[in-house]
Structures are given as C-alpha cells and as structure tokens.
C-alpha positions in Angstrom: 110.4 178.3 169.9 113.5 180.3 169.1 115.7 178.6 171.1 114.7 175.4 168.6 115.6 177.2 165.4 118.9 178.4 166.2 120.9 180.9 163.5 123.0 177.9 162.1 119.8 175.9 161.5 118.2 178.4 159.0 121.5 180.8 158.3 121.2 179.9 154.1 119.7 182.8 153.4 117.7 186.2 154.1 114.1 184.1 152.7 114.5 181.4 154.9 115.1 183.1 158.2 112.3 185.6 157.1 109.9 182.3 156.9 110.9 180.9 159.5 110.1 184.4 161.5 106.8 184.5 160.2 106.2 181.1 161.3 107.5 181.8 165.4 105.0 185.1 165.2 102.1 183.3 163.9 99.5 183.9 167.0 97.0 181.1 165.4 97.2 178.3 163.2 95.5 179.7 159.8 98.2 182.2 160.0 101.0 180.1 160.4 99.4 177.9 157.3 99.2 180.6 155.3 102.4 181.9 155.7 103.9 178.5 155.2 101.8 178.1 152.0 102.6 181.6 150.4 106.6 180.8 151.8 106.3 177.4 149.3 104.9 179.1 146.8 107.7 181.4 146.4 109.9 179.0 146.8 108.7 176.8 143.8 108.4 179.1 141.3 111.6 181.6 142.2 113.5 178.6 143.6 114.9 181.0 146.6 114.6 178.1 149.2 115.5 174.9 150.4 116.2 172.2 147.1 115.1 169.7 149.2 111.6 170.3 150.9 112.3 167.6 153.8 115.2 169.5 154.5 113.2 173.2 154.8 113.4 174.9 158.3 110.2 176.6 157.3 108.8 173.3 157.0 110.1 172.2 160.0 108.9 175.6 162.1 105.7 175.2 160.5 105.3 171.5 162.0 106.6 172.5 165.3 103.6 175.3 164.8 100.6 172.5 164.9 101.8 170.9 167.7 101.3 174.3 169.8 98.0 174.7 167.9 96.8 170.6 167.8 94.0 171.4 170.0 92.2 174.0 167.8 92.7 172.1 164.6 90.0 171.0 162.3 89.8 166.9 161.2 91.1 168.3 158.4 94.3 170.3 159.5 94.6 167.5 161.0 94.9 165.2 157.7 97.3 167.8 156.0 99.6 168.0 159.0 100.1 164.4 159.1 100.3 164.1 155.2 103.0 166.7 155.7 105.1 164.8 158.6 105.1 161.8 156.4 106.9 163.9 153.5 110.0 163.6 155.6 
C-alpha cells in the first residue's frame, strides 16, 4: 500500500503523513477505524488537516483499508464504508 500513497500525495504536513501511517500499519479493520476516527476528530476541532475532507489522504488510505478488510466486515461497516465513498 505504500507504493499508492506516494510522499507528494500526503507531503502537506507532519499530521497527515502520521494518519496516513497509522492507517498502512493497521493489522485489522477496527484498528484502522479507529485511527481514522480519532485522525478526524483532531482534525475538526484543531483544524491541522485537510480543509476539504474529500480531498483527505487519510480518508483515502482509510478506504483503500476496507477493501483489504471487506471480507471480515460487519453489515454494518459495511453501510459506513459506502456512506463514506459516497462523501467524495
């Protein structure tokens, strides 16, 4: 997966490559959720991130995440994922 998110795709800054690290060394899928979840709340309420959250790599490492894990996702993962994909 690291050859996806090359260094120009999430260069901005030091929070976003750290996400996006968290999300290629997540060894299930509840870990990659949470670490996407805690990432966005940091994000909101210190504005550190992305300004547009179609545009976040995070968001985009996090996706590419449930398509390794779409076999052990719940019905409902499953309905948050796809909410998600259609946020872009």
């Amino acid at each position: 997966m690291k050859a996806y998110f090359t260094e120009k795709c999430y260069a901005d800054n030091r929070f976003m490559q750290k996400g996006v690290e968290l999300q290629m060394d997540a060894n299930s899928w509840y870990a990659a959720k949470r670490a996407y979840e805690y990432s966005c709340l940091l994000c909101c309420t210190r504005g550190v991130g992305a300004v547009d959250c179609s545009q976040c790599p995070i968001r985009g490492a996090m996706l590419t995440n449930s398509i390794v894990f779409r076999k052990k996702l719940t019905k409902e993962d499953k309905e948050w994922v796809e909410r998600e994909r259609k946020l872009l």
